[in-house]
ROGUKOL-203334 format. One record per residue (C-alpha): x, y, z. Coordinates in steps of 0.5 Angstrom, whole numbers, plus 500, padded with zeros to 3 digits. Layout:
REM ROGUKOL-203334
XYZ...
REM end
This chain:
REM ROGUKOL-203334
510578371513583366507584363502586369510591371509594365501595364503599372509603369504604363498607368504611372507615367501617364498619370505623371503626364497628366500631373503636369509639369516636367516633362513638357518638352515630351508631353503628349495627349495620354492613351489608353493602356494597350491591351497586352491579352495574347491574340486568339488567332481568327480574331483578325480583322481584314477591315481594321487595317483597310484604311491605314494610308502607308503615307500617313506615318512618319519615317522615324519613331515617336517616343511612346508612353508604352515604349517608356514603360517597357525601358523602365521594366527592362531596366529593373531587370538588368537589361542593357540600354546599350545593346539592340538586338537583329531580329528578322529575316535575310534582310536584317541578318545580311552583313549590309545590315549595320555591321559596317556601321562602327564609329569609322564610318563616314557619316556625311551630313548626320555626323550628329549621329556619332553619339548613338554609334559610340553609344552602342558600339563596343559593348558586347552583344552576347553574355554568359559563359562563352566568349562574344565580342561582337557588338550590336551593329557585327552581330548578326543576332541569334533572331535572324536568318536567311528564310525566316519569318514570322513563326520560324523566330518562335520554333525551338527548330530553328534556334541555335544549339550553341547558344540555345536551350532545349525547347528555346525558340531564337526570339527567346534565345536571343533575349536572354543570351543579349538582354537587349535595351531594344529589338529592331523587328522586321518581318514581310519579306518571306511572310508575304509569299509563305502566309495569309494575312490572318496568320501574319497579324497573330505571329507578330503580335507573339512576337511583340508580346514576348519583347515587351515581356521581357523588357525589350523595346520593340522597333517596328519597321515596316518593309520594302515589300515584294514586287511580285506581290504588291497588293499583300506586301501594302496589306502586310505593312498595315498590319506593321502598322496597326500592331505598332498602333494597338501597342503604343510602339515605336514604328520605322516606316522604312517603306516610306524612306525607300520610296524615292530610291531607284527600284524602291531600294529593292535589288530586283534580281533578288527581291528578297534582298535591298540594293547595296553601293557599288563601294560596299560600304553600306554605313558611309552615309554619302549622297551616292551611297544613300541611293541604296536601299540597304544605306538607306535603311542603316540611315534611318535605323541609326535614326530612330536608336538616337530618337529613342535612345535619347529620349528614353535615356533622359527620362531613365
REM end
C-alpha cells in the first residue's frame, strides 16, 4: 500500500534528520509520524480547533517531513514532479486561475519566479490514450468545477465520462488521468453554505488521504471566506488548518495574503468569486493588478510551487 511507503519514508528520513548532517540548510525538530487511519465521522471535535488564530500562519508553505515523504512514494510510482493538478470548487476552475500564467507574463518584481513557471509549463497535464496538450496552469483539472465542494469531488456523479471510469470519483479520475507530483486544494466557498462543520472536517481529511495515497503532494489553502457567513468561514479555515497541521502538510494561508486587499479580495457582487484586474490579465504580477484577489492568490500559489518544488527537488 502507498500509505504503509509513505509512513516507512516518513520514519527513514526523520531518523536521517535526527543523524545529522547534510541537510542542515532544511533541518527541522522531528515529529511524530501522522497518523494516516481514516476519519470516523462524529470524531470531530469543535474544541480542537477553538484556539487556531488564522493570523498565526505564515502565508507560504514550509517543506514538511510528510510532504518529503509522499514526493519520494510519488516518485517510486512514476508521478510527475512537473505537473500540479486544480482541485476545488469555481474559484480554482475559473480561468483566472493560472491559466494565464505561461512564461510571457509579466512578472513584476518576482521575475525570480520564472523558473517554477518554465518548470511546470508545457508538460502535458493529462496522459493516456486521448490527445491533451494543456499544461497545468490551462488545465482547469477533472477536480474542479462550479458547485463543488468537498463530498462532490469524491462522487462518481460528478466525474467526467470522457475521462473517467465507472465508479470513479474526480478526485481519483484526476490523479490517475495526470499522475500529479502536487495538488493544490481548496474547499470552503460552497461547503461553508452546504455543510456543518463535522461533515466539512471528515471530507477533507478523505480527500487528503486519497492524495497522499497516491502520491500526490497535497497544498492546502486556506479560503477567502464567505461575507454572509463570517463566523463558520473562520471555523471553516481552522479545520484547513488543523487537517494541514494532523498531516504534516504544506498549507497557504491565502486568507492571510487577502487580507489588506479591497473587500478581502472577494468580488462582492458574487462572493463566491475573487476580484479579477480590470486588464484581465490576472498573471501580470504588477502593483495594480496585485490588488485583486485572483492576482493575489496566482502570486502566492506560484509561490508556494517553488518553495516546494525546489526544496523537494533537491533532496529527490
Amino acid at each position: 500500500m502507498m500509505v504503509n511507503r509513505v509512513l516507512r519514508l516518513v520514519c527513514r528520513l526523520v531518523l536521517v534528520m535526527v543523524a545529522g548532517t547534510t541537510i542542515v540548510a532544511q533541518e527541522e525538530t522531528p515529529v511524530p509520524t501522522p497518523d494516516l487511519t481514516p476519519p470516523t465521522f462524529g470524531d470531530f471535535d469543535p474544541d480542537s480547533v477553538a484556539d487556531i488564530d488564522l493570523e498565526d500562519y505564515p502565508v507560504l508553505p514550509a517543506v514538511t517531513a510528510h510532504a518529503r515523504a509522499i514526493y519520494a512514494a510519488g516518485l517510486e510510482a512514476r508521478n510527475d514532479p512537473r505537473i500540479f493538478v486544480k482541485v476545488g470548487d469555481c474559484m480554482t476552475v475559473a480561468p483566472e486561475f493560472l491559466t494565464m500564467c505561461g512564461p510571457d507574463i509579466d512578472f513584476g518584481e518576482y521575475t525570480d519566479l520564472q523558473e517554477v513557471v518554465e518548470h511546470f509549463a508545457g508538460a502535458p497535464a493529462r496522459g493516456g490514450a486521448q490527445d491533451w496538450e494543456l499544461d497545468s496552469f490551462a488545465d482547469p483539472g477533472l477536480a474542479s468545477a462550479s458547485g463543488y465542494n468537498t463530498t462532490s469531488v469524491l462522487d462518481p456523479l460528478w466525474a467526467d465520462p470522457t475521462w473517467c471510469k465507472s465508479n470513479e470519483g474526480p478526485l481519483a479520475c484526476a490523479y490517475r488521468s495526470s499522475q500529479p507530483g502536487f495538488a493544490v486544494i481548496m474547499f470552503g466557498t460552497n461547503d461553508v453554505q452546504a455543510l456543518e462543520p463535522d461533515y466539512f472536517d471528515y471530507y477533507l481529511r478523505l480527500i487528503v488521504l486519497e492524495t497522499i495515497e497516491r502520491g500526490v503532494v497535497p497544498v492546502l489553502n486556506t479560503f477567502p471566506g464567505r461575507p454572509e457567513l463570517p463566523e463558520k468561514s473562520a471555523r471553516f479555515n481552522q479545520i484547513i488548518v488543523k487537517i494541514a497541521t494532523d498531516y504534516d502538510l504544506p498549507l497557504i494561508n491565502l486568507w492571510l495574503a487577502l487580507q489588506d486587499l479591497p473587500d478581502g479580495g472577494i468580488n462582492m457582487d458574487e462572493t463566491i468569486h475573487l476580484t479579477a484586474p480590470a486588464d484581465g490579465r490576472w498573471c501580470d504580477f504588477t502593483e495594480a493588478n496585485l490588488q485583486a484577489g485572483y492576482t493575489m492568490r496566482n502570486l502566492v500559489t506560484l509561490q508556494a510551487l517553488d518553495v516546494l518544488w525546489r526544496g523537494l527537488d533537491e533532496e529527490g
